[in-house]
Rosetta silent file (secondary structure, phi, psi, omega in degrees, C-alpha in Angstrom):
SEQUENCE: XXXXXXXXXXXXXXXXXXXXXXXXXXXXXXXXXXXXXXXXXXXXXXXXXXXXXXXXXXXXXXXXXXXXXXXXXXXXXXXXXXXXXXXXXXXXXXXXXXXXXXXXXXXXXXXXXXXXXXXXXXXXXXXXXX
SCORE:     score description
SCORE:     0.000 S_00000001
   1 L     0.000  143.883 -164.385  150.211   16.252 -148.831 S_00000001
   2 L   -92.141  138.721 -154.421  148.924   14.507 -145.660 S_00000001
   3 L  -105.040  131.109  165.516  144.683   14.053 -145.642 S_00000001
   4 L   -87.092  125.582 -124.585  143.622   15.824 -142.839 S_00000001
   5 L  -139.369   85.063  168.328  141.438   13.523 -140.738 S_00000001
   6 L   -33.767  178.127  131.388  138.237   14.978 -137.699 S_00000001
   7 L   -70.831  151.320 -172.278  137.830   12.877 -134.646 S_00000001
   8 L  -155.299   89.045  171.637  135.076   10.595 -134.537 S_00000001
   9 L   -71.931  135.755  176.820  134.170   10.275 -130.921 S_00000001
  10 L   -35.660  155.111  138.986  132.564    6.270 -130.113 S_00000001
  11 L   -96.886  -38.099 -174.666  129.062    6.734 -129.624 S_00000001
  12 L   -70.647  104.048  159.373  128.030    3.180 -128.837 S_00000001
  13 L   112.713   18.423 -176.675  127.321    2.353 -125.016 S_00000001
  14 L   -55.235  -42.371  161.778  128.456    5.771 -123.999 S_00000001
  15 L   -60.249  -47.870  162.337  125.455    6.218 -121.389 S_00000001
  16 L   -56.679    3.872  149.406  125.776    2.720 -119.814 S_00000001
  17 L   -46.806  -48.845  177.421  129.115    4.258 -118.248 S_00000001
  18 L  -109.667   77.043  166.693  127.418    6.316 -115.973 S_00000001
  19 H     2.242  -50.069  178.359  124.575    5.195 -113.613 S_00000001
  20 H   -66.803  -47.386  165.181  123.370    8.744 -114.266 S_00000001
  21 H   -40.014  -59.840 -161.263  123.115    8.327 -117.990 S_00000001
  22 H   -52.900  -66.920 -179.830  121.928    5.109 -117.544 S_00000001
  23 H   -54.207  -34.348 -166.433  118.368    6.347 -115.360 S_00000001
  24 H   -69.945  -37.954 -150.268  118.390    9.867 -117.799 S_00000001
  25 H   -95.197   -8.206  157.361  118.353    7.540 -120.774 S_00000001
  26 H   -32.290  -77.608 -167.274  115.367    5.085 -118.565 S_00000001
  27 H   -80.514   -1.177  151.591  113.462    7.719 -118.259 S_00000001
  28 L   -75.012 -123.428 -137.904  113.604    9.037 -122.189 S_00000001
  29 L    -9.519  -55.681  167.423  112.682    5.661 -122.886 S_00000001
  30 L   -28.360  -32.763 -139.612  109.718    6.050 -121.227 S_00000001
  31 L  -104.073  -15.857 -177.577  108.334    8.598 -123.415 S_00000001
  32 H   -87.246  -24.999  149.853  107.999    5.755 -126.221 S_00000001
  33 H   -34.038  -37.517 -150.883  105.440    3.963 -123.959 S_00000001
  34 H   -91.690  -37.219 -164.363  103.508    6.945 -123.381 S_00000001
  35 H   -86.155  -51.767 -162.013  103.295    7.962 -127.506 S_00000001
  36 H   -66.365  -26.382  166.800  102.449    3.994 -128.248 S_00000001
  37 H   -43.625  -82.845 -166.450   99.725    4.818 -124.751 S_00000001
  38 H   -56.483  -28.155 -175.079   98.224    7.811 -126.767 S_00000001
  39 H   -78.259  -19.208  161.144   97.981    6.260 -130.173 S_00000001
  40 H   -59.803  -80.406 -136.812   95.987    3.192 -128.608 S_00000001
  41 H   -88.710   -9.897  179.945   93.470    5.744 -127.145 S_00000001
  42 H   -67.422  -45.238 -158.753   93.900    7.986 -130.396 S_00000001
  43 H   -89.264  -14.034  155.808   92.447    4.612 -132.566 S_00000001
  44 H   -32.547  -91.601  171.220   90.133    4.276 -129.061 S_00000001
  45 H   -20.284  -54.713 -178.886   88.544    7.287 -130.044 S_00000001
  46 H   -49.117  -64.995 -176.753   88.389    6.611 -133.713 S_00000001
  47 H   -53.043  -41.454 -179.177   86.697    3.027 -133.032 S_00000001
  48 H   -55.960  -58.281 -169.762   83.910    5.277 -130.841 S_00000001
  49 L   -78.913    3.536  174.372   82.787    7.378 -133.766 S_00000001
  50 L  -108.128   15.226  168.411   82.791    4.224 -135.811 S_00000001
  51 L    97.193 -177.056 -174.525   80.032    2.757 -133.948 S_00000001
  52 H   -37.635  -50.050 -173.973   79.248   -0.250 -131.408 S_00000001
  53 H   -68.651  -46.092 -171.225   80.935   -2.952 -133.101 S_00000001
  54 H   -57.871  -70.405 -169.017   83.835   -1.368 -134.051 S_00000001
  55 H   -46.246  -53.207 -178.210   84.452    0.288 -129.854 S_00000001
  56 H   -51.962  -21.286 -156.583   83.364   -3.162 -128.937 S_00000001
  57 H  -103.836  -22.246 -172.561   86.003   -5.234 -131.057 S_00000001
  58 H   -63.234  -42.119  171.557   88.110   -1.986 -129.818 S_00000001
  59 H   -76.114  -52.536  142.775   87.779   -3.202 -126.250 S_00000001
  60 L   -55.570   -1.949 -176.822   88.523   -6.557 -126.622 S_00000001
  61 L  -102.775  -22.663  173.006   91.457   -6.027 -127.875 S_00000001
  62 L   -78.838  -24.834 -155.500   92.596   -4.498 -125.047 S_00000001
  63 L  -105.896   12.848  173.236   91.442   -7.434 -122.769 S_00000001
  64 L   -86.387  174.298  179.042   94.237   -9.389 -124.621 S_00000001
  65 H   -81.636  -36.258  162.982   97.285  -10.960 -122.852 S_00000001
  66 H   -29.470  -40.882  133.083   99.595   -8.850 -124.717 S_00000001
  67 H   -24.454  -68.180 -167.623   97.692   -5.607 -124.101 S_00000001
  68 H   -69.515  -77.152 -107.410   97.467   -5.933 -120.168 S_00000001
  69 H   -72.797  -45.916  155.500  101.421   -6.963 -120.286 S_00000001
  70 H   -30.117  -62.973 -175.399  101.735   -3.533 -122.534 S_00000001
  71 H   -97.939   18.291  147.467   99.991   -1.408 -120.247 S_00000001
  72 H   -64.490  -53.385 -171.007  101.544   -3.230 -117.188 S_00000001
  73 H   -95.834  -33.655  150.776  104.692   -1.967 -118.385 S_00000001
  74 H   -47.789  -53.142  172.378  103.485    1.533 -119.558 S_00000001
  75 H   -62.085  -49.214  163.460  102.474    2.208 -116.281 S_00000001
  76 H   -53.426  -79.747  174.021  105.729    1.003 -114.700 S_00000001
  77 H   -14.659  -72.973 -137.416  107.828    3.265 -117.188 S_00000001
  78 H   -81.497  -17.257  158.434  105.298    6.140 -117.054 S_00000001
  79 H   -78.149  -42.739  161.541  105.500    6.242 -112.903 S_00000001
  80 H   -41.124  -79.636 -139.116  109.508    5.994 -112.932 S_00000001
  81 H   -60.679  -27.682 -175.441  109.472    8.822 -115.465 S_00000001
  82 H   -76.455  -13.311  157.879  106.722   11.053 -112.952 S_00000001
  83 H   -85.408  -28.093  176.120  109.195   10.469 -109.963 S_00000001
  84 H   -73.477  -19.949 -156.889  112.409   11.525 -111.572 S_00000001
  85 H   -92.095  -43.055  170.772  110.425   14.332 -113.270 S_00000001
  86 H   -55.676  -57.564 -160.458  109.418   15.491 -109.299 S_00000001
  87 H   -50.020  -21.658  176.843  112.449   14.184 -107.684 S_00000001
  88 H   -84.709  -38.326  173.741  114.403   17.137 -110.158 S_00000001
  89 H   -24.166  -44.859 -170.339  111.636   20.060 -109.737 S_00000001
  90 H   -33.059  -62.780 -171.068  113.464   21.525 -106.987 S_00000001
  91 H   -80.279   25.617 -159.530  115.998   22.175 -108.443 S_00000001
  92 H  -101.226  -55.565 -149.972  114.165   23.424 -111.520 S_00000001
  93 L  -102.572  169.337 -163.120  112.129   25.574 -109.809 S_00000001
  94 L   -60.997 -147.055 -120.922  112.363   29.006 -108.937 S_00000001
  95 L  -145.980   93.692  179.489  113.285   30.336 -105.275 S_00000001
  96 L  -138.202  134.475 -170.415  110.272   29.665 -103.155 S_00000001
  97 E  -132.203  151.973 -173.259  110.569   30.477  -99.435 S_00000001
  98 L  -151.656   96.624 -173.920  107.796   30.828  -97.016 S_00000001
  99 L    93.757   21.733  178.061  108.503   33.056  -93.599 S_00000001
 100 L    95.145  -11.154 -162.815  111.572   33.717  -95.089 S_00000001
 101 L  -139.611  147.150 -140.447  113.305   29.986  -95.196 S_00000001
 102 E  -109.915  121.866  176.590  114.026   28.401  -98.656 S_00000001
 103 L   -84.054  131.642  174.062  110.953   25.145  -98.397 S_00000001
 104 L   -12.310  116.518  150.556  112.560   21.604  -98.342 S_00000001
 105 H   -33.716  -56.012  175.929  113.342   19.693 -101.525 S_00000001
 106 H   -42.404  -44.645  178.972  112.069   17.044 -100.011 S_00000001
 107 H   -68.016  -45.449 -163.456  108.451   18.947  -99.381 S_00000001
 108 H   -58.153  -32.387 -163.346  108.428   20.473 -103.082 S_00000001
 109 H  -101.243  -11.832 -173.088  109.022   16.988 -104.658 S_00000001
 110 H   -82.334  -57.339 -178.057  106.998   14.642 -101.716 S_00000001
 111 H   -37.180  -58.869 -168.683  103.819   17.362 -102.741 S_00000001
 112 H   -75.799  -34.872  164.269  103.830   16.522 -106.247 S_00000001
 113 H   -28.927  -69.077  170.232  104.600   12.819 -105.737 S_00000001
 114 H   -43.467  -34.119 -135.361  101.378   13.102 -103.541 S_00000001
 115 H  -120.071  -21.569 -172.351   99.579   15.562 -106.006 S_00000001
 116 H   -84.101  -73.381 -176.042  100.600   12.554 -108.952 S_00000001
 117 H   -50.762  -54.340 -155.525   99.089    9.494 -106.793 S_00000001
 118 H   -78.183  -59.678  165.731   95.817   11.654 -105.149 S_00000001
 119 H   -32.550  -54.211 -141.289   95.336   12.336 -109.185 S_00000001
 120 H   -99.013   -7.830  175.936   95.728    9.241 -110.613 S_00000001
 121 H   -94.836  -46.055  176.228   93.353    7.477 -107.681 S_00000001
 122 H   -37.518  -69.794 -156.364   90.991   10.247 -108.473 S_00000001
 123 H   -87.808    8.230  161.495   90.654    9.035 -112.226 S_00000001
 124 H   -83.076  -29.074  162.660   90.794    5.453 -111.476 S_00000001
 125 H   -46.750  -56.218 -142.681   87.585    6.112 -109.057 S_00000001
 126 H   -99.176  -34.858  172.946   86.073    7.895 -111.518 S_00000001
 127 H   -42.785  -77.721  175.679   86.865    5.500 -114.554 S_00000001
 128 H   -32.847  -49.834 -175.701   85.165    2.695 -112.232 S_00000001
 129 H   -94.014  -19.289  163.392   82.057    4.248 -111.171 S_00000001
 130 L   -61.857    0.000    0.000   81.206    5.665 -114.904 S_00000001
């Protein structure tokens, strides 16, 4: 009797095929910047309630070269992933018309773009002067 045998489709490099793959699988990538981003501010936190020295030794450590190169590239990653996450809303989002006419892609995803930046200037302002 003949062993009956599944398919076992390749998996390896299947996403570098497609330029679309390729940006979708970018911008998941991203999201591991963002988790090692909160658990640095998780053991931030931590270091605070463990008094002066501890925040202080917490803060230097941040002021390393290794650190800034880290959150040099967190920040690149984590703005890629907040324009593809606009540049797709449109089409995401429900039916929104105003006077009757269906509003721009272009407006729906240039607002949050805008509403992302005008944020993110906000809390560097605010970071600075505290």
């Amino acid at each position: 009797m003949a062993q009956i045998r599944t398919y076992v489709r390749p998996m390896g490099g299947w996403w570098r095929k497609n330029p679309y793959f390729v940006r979708y699988m970018i911008r998941e990538a991203s999201s591991v910047f963002l988790a090692v981003y909160a658990i640095i501010l998780l053991v931030g936190l931590l270091r605070l309630t463990q008094g002066a020295a501890a925040w202080d030794a917490w803060r230097a450590a941040l002021t390393k070269p290794g650190s800034i190169v880290f959150h040099w590239l967190a920040l690149l990653t984590v703005s890629y992933h907040a324009y593809t996450w606009w540049k797709v809303a449109p089409k995401t989002a429900p039916d929104i018309r105003i006077a009757g006419k269906p509003v721009p892609e272009l407006l729906i995803a240039g607002g949050g773009w805008l509403a992302t930046l005008g944020a993110s200037i906000l809390i560097y302002v605010l970071v600075r002067w505290l």
